[in-house]
C-alpha positions as CSV (number, residue, x, y, z in Angstrom):
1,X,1.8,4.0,16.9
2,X,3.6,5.9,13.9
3,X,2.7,8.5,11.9
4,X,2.0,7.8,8.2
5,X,1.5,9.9,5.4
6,X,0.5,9.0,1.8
7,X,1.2,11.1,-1.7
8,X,1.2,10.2,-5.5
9,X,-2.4,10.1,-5.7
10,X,-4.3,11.3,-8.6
11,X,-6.4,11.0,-11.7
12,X,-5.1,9.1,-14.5
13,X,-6.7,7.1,-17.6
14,X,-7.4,3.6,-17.4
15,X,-3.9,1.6,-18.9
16,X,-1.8,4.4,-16.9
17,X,0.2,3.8,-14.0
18,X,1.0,6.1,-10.9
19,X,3.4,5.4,-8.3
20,X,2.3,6.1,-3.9
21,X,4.8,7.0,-1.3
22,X,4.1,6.2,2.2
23,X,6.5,8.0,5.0
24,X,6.8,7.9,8.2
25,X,9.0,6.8,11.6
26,X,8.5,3.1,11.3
27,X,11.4,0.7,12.0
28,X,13.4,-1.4,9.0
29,X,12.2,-4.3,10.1
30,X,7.9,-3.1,10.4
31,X,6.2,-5.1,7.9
32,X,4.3,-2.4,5.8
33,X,1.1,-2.6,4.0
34,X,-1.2,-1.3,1.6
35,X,-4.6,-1.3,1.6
36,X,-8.2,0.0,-0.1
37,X,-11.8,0.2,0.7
38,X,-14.0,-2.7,-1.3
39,X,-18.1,-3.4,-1.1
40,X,-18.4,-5.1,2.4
41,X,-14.9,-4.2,3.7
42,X,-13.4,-1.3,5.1
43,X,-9.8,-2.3,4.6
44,X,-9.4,-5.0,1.6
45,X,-5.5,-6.5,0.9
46,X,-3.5,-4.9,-2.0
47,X,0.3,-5.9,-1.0
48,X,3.1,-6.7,1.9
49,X,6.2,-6.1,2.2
50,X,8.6,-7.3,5.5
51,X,12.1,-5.4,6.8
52,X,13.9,-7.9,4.9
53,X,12.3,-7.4,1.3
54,X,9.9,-10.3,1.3
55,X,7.0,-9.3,-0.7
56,X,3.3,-10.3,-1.1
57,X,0.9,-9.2,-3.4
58,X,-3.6,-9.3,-3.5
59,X,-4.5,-11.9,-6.5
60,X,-6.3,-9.3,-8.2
61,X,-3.2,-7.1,-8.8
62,X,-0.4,-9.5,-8.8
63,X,1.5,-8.4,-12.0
64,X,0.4,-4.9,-12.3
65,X,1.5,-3.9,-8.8
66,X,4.6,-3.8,-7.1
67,X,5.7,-3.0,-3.6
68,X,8.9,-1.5,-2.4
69,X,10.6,0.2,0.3
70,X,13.6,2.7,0.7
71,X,14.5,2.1,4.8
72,X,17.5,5.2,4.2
73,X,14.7,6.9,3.1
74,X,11.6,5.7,5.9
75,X,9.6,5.1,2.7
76,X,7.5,2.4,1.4
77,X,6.2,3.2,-2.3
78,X,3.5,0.9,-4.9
79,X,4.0,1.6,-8.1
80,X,0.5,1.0,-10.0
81,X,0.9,0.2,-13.7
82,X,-1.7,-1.2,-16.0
83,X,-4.3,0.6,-14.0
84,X,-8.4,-0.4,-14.4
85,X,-11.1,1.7,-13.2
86,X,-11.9,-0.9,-10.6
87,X,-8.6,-0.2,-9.0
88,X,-10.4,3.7,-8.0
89,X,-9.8,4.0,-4.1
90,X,-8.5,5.7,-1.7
91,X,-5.2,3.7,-0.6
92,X,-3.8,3.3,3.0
93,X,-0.4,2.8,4.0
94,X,0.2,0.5,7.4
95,X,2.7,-0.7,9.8
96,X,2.7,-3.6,11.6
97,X,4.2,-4.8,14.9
98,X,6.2,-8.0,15.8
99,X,6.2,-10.9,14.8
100,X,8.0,-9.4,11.3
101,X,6.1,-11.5,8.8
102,X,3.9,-11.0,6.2
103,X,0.2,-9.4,7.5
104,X,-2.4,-9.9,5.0
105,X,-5.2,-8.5,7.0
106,X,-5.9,-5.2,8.6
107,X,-6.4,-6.2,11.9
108,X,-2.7,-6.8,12.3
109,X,-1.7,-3.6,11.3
110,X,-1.2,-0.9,14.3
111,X,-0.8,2.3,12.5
112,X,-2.4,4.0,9.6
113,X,-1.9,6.4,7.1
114,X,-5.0,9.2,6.1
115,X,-4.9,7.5,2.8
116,X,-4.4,9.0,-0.4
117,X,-7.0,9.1,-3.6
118,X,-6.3,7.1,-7.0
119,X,-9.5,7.5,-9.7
120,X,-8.6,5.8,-13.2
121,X,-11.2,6.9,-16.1
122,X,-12.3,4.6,-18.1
């Protein structure tokens, strides 16, 4: 497993945007996710990205999120624009393990981050 760790949290105004940083040792090619708490689920979908770039994004924030990564750098960021209150969460970063594709569920995912807190005001 790999050690993850989450920043860019914080409290902004519903509209606003705020961008997360995920770091850690994970290899170029590790597919890397981010995910959120939701009613019935401990670890709901937001984006995807694979080694190679490919991205993948949660209907419910397609066009307001976007995910990216920096492999120089071992980072993987989501910058959060047009932000609604439903969008409060604490957010997890994730790495996945071979096949390189894109993981869409949890469950797929070997290492986690602690998780970091957005709250938008309404």
């Amino acid at each position: 497993q790999v050690q993850l760790v989450e920043s860019g949290g914080g409290l902004v105004q519903a509209g606003g945007s705020l961008r997360l940083s995920c770091a850690g040792r994970f290899l170029s090619m590790d597919t890397m996710g981010w995910f959120r708490p939701a009613p019935g689920k401990e670890r709901e979908y937001v984006a995807a990205i694979t080694g190679g770039g490919s991205t993948n994004y949660a209907a419910y924030v397609k066009g307001r999120f976007t995910i990216s990564r920096d492999n120089a750098k071992n980072t993987v960021y989501l910058q959060m624009n047009s932000l609604k209150s439903e969008d409060t969460a604490v957010y997890y970063c994730a790495a996945g393990t071979p096949p390189w594709d894109l993981k869409r569920t949890a469950n797929e995912y070997v290492s986690w981050g602690r998780g970091t807190q957005v709250t938008v005001s309404s």
